[in-house]
Legacy VTK file of the C-alpha trace (Angstrom):
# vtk DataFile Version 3.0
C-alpha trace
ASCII
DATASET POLYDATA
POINTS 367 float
9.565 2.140 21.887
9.549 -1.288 23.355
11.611 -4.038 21.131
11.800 -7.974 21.359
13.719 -10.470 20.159
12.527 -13.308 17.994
14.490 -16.061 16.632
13.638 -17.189 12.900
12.377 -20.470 14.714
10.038 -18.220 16.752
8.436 -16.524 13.402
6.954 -20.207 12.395
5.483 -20.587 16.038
4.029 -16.798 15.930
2.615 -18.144 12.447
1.416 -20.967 13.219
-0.351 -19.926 15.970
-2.304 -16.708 14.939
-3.689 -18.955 12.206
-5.744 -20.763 14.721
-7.641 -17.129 15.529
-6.938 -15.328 12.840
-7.379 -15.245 8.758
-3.632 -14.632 8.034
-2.894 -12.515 4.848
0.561 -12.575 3.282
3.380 -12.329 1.116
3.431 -15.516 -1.001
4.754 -16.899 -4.329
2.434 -17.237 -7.235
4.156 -18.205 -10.882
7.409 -17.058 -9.562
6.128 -13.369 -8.573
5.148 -12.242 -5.036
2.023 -10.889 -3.716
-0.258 -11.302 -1.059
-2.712 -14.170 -0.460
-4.245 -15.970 2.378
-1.713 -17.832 4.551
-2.443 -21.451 5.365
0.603 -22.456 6.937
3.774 -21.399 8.210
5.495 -22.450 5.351
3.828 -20.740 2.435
4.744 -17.353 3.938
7.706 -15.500 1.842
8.902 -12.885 4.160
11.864 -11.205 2.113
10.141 -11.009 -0.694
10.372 -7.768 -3.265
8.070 -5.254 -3.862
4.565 -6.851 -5.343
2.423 -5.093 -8.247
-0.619 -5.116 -6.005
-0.709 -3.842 -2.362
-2.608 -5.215 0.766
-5.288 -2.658 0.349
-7.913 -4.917 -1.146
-7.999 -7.144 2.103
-9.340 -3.473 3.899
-11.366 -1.834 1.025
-12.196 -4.960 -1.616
-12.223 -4.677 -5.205
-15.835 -5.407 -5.269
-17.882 -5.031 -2.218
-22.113 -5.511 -0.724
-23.307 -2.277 0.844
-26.417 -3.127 1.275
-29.657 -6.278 0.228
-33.477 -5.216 -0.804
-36.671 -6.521 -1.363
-39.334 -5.058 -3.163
-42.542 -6.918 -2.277
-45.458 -6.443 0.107
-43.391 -6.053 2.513
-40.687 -4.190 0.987
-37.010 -4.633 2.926
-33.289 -3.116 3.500
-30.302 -4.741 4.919
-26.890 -3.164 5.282
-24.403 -5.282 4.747
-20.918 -5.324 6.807
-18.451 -8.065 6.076
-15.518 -8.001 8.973
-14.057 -10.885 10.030
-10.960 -11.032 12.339
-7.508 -10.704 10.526
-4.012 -9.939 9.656
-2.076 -8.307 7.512
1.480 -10.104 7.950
4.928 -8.853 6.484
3.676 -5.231 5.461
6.153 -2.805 3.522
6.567 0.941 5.566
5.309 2.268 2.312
1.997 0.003 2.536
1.455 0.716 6.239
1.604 4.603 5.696
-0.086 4.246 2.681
-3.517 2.488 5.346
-2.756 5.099 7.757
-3.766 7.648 4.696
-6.755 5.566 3.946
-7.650 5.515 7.732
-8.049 8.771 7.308
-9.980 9.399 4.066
-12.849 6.647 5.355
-12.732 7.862 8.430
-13.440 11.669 7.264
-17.122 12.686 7.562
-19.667 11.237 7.202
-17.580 7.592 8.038
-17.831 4.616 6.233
-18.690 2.066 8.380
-17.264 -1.101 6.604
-14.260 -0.045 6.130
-13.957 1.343 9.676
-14.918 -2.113 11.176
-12.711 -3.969 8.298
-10.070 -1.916 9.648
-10.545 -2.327 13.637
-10.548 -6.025 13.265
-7.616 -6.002 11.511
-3.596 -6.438 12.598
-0.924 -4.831 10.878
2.734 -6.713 11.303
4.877 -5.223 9.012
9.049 -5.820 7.900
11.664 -3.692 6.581
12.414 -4.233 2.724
15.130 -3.987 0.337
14.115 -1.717 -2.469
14.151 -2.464 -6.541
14.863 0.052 -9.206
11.375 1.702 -9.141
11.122 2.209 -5.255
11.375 6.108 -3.947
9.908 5.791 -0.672
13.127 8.177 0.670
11.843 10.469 -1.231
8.218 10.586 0.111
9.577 10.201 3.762
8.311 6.614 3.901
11.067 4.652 4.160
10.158 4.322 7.606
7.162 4.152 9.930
7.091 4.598 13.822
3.058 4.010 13.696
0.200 1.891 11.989
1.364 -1.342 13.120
0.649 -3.470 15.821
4.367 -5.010 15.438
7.076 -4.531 13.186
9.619 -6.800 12.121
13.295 -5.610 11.524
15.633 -8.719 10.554
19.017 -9.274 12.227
21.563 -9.288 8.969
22.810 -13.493 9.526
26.938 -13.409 10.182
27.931 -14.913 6.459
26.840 -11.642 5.076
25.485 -13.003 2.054
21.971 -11.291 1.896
24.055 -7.803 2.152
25.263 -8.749 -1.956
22.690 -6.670 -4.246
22.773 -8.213 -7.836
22.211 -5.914 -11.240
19.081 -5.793 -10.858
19.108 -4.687 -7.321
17.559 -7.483 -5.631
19.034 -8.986 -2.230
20.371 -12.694 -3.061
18.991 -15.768 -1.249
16.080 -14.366 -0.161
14.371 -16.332 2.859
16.771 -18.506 3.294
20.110 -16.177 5.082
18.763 -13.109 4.999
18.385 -13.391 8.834
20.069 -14.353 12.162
16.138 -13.221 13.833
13.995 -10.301 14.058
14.011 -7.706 17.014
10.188 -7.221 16.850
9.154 -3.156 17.430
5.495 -3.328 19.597
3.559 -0.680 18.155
0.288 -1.568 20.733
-0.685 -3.501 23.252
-2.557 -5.845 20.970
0.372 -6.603 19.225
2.272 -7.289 22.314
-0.533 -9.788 23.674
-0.495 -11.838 20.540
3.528 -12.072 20.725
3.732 -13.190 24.573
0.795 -15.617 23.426
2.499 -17.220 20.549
5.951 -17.379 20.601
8.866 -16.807 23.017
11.038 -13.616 22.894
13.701 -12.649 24.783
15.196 -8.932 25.621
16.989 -7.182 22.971
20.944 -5.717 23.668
21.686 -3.033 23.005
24.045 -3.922 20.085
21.241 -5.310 18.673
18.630 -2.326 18.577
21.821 -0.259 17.375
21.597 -2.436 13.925
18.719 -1.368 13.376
20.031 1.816 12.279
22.507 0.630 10.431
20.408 -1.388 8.373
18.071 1.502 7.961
21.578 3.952 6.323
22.410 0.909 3.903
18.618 0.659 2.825
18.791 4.488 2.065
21.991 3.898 -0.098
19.868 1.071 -2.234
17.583 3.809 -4.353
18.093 4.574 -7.621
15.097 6.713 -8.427
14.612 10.380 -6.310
12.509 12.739 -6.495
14.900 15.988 -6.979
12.585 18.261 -4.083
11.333 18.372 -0.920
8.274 16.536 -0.182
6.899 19.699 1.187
7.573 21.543 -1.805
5.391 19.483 -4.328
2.242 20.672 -3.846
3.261 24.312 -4.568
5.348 22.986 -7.541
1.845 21.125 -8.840
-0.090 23.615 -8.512
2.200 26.094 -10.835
2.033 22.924 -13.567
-1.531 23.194 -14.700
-0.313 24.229 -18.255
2.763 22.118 -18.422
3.448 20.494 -21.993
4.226 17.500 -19.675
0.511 16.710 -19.782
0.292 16.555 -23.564
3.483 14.341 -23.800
2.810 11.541 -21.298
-0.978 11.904 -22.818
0.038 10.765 -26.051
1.588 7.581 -25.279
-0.667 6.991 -22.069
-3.356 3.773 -22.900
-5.688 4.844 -20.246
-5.846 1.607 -18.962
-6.359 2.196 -15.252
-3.744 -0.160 -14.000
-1.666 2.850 -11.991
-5.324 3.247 -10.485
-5.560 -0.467 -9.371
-2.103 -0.911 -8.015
-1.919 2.200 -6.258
-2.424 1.391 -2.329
-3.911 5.044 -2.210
-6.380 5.501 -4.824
-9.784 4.949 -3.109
-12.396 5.993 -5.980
-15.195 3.775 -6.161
-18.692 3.583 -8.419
-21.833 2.243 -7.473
-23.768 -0.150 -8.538
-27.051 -1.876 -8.422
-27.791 -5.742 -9.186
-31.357 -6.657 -9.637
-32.844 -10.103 -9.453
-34.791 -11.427 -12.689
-37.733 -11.622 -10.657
-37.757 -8.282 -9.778
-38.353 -8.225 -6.364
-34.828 -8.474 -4.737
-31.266 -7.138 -5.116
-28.109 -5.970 -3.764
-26.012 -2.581 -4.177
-22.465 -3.134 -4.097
-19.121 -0.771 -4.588
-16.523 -1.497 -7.310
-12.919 0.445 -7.457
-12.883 2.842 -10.136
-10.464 4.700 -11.861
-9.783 8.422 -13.216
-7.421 6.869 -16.567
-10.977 5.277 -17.618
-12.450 7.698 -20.312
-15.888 7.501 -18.375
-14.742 8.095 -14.870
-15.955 12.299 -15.379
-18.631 11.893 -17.415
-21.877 13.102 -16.737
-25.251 12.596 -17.963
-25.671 14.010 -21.258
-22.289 12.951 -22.520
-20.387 15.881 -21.329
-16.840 15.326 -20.099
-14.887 17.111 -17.345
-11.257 15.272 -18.619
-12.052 14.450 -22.226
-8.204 13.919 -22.871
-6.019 11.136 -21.505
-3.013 13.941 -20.816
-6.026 15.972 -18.248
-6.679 12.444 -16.994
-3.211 12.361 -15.996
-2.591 15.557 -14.819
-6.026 15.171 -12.249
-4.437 11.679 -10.901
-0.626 13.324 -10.557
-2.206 16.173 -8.811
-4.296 14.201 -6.321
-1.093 12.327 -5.220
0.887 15.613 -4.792
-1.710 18.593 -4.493
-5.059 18.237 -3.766
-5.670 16.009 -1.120
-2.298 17.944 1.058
-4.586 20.627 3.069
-7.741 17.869 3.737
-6.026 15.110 4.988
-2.457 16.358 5.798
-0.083 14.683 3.852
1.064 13.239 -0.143
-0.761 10.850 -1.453
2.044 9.253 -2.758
3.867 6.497 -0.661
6.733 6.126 -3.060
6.083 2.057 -3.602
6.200 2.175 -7.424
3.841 0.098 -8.425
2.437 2.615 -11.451
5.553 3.136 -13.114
6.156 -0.783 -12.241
3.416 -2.042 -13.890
2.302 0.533 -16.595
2.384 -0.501 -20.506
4.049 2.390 -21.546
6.793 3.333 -18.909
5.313 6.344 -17.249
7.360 6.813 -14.381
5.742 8.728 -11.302
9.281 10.154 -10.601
10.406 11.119 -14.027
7.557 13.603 -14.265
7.401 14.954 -11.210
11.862 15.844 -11.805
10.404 17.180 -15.062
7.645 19.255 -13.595
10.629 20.177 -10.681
12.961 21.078 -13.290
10.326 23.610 -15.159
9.416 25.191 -11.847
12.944 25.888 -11.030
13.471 27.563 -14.837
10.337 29.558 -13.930
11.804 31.018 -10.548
LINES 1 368
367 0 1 2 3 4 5 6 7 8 9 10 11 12 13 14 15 16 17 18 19 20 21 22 23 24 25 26 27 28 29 30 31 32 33 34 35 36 37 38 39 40 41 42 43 44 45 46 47 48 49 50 51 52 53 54 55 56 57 58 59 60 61 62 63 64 65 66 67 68 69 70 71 72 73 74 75 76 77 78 79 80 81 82 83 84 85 86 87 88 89 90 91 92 93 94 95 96 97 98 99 100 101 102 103 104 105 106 107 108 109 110 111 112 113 114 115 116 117 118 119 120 121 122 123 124 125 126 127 128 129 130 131 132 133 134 135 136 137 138 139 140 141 142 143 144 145 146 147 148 149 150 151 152 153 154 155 156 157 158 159 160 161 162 163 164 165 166 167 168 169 170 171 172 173 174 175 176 177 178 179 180 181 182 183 184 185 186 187 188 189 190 191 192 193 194 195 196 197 198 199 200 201 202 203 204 205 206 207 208 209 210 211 212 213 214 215 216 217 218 219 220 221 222 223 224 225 226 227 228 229 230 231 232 233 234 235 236 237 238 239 240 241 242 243 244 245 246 247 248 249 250 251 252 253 254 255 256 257 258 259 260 261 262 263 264 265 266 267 268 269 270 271 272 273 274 275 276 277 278 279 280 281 282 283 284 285 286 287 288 289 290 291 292 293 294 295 296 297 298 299 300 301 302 303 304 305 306 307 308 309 310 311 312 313 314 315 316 317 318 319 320 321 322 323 324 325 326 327 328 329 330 331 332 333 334 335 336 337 338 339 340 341 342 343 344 345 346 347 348 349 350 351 352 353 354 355 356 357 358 359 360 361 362 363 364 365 366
């Protein structure tokens, strides 16, 4: 693996010069929360930010999306639609970037979808290492790290005061962007990457002592998590599939709202209904694709009003299972990236790890 340095001067140049090619998506500030948004200058990028409610997935497969435009006259008309503009995904978690690699996969399964496939090939990935709140478990997924599915990936330099080492109660590095690093050494991940980083910035080679911090940034990230899951990862499909009749289903069903918003957060979910849009004249329309979600009450119901998860606690058991079961053997790997954004952001405190230590705990009773 080839590394470079980059001074924090040399991150604004980088910046400011893919935005003259590129559409540059972000990490940014909004109401005093981060998440990402289009970048329009060097400045309104928050690098060390924490963990957002809503991952970069929707700049790769969109909330709402055309498929396709027809007419319906005497000369009656289709046109397939396929939005993909150049761009790039700046200051990506590991958890995210694993989390495309899995989607890579699923659109890429047969038969393809083609606009997410060219969505995805005119896109850069430049991720950075994070610092973990209180509902992060990627070390428990195996995600804490990445080695592929970027084009570069940032690792800051800790700056010589030490004072971004301090973790507050609520687990949350102090000063954030402003001495949280001395520079980056820069991994290249392709030969893309490395093109657009001799083109828009100056580097320099990396010492050794230098790549060596690296790992010792990566052992005092590890000792940051409070929340594990108490298994293997390659145990928790067998342990999910012996859980079918768990009373853990009924519980978490009774207090779940079946909102959806573990659906939308969730930088793996991919389900998606849809929809036609005619014209008032008649004549002329579009199809388009909207996310959708297995919470919603309507998500397995069929024509004639019959429902394959009538209860909220099956509707949870189906979405648990296709993070940790069913979708192992087809595309070769957990669904689950450990980023915590359901059990951040749902209405009733389900926590994704709390269930599955539950389900753990029953399986071990069982043996």
């Amino acid at each position: 693996m080839e590394y470079r340095f980059l001074s924090k001067k040399g991150i604004a140049s980088f910046l400011t010069g893919l935005l003259k090619e590129f559409k540059v998506y972000g990490p940014i500030k909004k109401d005093g929360f981060p998440l990402y948004g289009e970048i329009a200058s060097e400045k309104d990028i928050n690098l060390f930010h924490t963990p957002t409610h809503l991952s970069p997935k929707q700049y790769l497969f969109p909330p709402k999306e055309t498929l396709l435009k027809f007419k319906n006259g005497e000369t009656p008309s289709i046109e397939s639609v396929v939005e993909a503009n150049d761009q790039i995904l700046f200051g990506i978690h590991a958890c995210d970037i694993h989390a495309i690699r899995l989607l890579d996969r699923v659109f890429s399964y047969r038969p393809s979808d083609i606009n997410y496939i060219k969505r995805r090939e005119k896109t850069v990935i430049v991720g950075i290492d994070c610092i973990p709140d209180k509902y992060c478990f990627c070390k428990g997924v195996n995600t804490m790290t990445v080695d592929s599915g970027f084009d570069l990936f940032l690792h800051p330099l800790i700056s010589p005061n030490g004072k971004s080492n301090r973790i507050n109660s609520d687990r949350k590095p102090a000063n954030l962007g402003q001495d949280m690093s001395a520079g980056f050494l820069v991994e290249i991940g392709t030969q893309r990457g490395k093109e657009l980083l001799r083109k828009h910035t100056k580097t320099r080679k990396t010492t050794v002592k230098e790549i060596r911090k690296i790992a010792e940034s990566k052992n005092k990230k590890a000792e940051l998590f409070t929340k594990s899951i108490n298994a293997e990862p390659s145990s928790l499909p067998l342990i999910y599939s012996g859980s079918y009749n768990s009373p853990v289903w009924e519980k978490i069903g009774k207090i779940c709202y079946g909102c959806g918003s573990c659906n939308n957060v969730c930088p793996t979910c991919y389900c998606f209904d849809v929809r036609d849009n005619i014209q008032a004249n008649l004549t002329e329309g579009e199809r388009y694709r909207v996310w959708d979600a297995c919470l919603l009450e309507d998500f397995a119901k069929v024509a004639g009003g019959h429902n394959f998860r009538k209860t909220r606690g099956e509707r949870l058991r189906h979405r648990f299972n296709r993070k940790f079961q069913y979708q192992v053997d087809k595309f070769g790997g957990l669904f689950c990236v450990g980023c915590g954004r359901c059990s951040r952001t749902c209405l009733v405190n389900i926590n994704i790890v709390e269930v599955t230590n539950e389900l753990i705990e029953e399986s071990n009773k069982r043996s």
